[in-house]
C-alpha positions in Angstrom: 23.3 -53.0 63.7 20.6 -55.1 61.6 17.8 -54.0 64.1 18.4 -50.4 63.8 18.7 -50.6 60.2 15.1 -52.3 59.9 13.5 -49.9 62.3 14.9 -46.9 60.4 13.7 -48.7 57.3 9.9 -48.1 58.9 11.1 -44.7 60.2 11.6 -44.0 56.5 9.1 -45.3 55.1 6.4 -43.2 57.6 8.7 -39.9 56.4 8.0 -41.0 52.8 4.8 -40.6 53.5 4.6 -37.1 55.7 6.4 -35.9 52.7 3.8 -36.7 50.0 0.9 -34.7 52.6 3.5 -31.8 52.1 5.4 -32.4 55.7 9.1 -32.3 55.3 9.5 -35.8 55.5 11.3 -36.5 59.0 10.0 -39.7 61.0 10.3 -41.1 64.5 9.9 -44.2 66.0 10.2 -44.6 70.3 11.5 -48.0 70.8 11.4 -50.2 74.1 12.2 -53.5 74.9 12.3 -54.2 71.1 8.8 -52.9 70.3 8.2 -50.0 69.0 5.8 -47.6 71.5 5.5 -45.0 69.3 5.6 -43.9 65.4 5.4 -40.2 64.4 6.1 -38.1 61.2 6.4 -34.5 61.3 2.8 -32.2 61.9 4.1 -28.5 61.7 2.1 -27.5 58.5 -1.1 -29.6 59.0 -1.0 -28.3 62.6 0.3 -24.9 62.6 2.9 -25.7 65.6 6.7 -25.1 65.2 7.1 -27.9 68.1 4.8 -30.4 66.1 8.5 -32.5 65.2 8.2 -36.3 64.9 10.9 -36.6 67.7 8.5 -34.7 70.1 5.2 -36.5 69.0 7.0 -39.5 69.9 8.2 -38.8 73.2 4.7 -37.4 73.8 3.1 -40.0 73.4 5.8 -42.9 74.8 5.8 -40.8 78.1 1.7 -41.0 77.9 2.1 -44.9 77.6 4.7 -45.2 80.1 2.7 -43.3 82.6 5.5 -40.6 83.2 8.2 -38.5 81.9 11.3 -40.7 81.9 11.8 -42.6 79.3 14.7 -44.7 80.5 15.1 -48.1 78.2 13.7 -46.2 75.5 15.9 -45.6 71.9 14.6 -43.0 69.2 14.9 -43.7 65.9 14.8 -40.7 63.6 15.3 -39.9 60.0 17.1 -36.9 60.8 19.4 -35.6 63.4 17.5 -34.1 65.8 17.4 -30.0 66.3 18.1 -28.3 69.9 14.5 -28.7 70.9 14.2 -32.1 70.4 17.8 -33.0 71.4 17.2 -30.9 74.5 13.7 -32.8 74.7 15.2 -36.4 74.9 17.8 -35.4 77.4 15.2 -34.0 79.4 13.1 -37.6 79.0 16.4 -39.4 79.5 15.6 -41.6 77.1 19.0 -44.4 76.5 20.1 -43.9 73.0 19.3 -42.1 69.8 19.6 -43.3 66.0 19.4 -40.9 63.0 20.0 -40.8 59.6 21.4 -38.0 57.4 23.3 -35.3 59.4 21.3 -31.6 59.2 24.0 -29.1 58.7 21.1 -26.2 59.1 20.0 -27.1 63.0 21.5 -30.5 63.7 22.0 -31.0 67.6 24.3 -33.9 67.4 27.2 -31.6 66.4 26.3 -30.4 63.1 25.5 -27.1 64.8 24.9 -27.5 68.1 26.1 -29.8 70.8 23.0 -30.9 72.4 22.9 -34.8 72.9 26.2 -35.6 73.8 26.9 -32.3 75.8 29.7 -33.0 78.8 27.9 -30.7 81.1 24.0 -32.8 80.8 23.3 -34.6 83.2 21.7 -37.0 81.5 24.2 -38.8 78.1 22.4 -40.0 75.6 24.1 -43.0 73.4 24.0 -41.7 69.5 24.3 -44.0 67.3 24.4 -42.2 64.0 24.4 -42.6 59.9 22.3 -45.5 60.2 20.4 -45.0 56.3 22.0 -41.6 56.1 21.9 -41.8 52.3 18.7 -42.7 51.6 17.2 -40.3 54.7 19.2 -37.6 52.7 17.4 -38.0 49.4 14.3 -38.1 50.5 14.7 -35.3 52.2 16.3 -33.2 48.7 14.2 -34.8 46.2 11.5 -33.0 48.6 12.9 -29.5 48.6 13.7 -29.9 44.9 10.2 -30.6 44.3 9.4 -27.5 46.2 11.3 -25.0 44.9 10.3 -26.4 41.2 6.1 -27.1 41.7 
């Protein structure tokens, strides 16, 4: 879909950057009604939190916007498939549908690993659309670690 390519396009582009402050470079964007609400990249190092993903700063601060906790009519758009506590997170938020990037065979909750967003038994189902970018998500995200492990 041309729309979700364009918004992960500025998803990526917002993870290019958390990557050069020394954030593993994951981005998300809350989209409703075909404007984005909410653009986040990933806080954990700058702010000591473990739960300081892009995928929760987004929903934080959509739900803060909307005036509530359910996000219904909201899509999140994120460079990465999302873990259990931000699958879990979006199901909780019922938020529509999710778009991601590169799989993460590490934590990914979209099957990878775990099961979270498309689980039988929530009672909430999130639409996935997934793969959208994957390839360029995916290098960003190694030429990253590479530059870790060799700086």
């Amino acid at each position: 879909m041309y729309e979700d390519e364009l918004l992960m396009r500025r998803a990526l582009a917002l993870a290019a950057r958390a990557g050069r402050r020394g954030e593993v470079p994951v981005a998300a964007l809350a989209v409703a009604g075909g404007e984005v609400i909410a653009a986040a990249s990933n806080r954990m190092e700058r702010g000591g939190d473990a739960t300081d993903h892009a995928e929760m700063r987004v929903l934080r601060t959509a739900a803060r916007r909307r005036g509530g906790w359910r996000l219904d009519g909201v899509t999140v758009v994120v460079t990465l498939e999302p873990c259990p506590m931000c699958a879990g997170a979006m199901v909780q938020a019922r938020i529509d549908r999710c778009v991601y990037a590169a799989r993460d065979p590490k934590k990914g909750a979209d099957g990878s690993v775990y099961d979270v967003l498309r689980h039988p038994a929530n009672n909430h189902q999130v639409e996935v659309t997934e793969g959208v970018l994957a390839e360029e998500s995916g290098r960003l995200l190694r030429e990253f670690f590479e530059r870790l492990r060799t700086g």
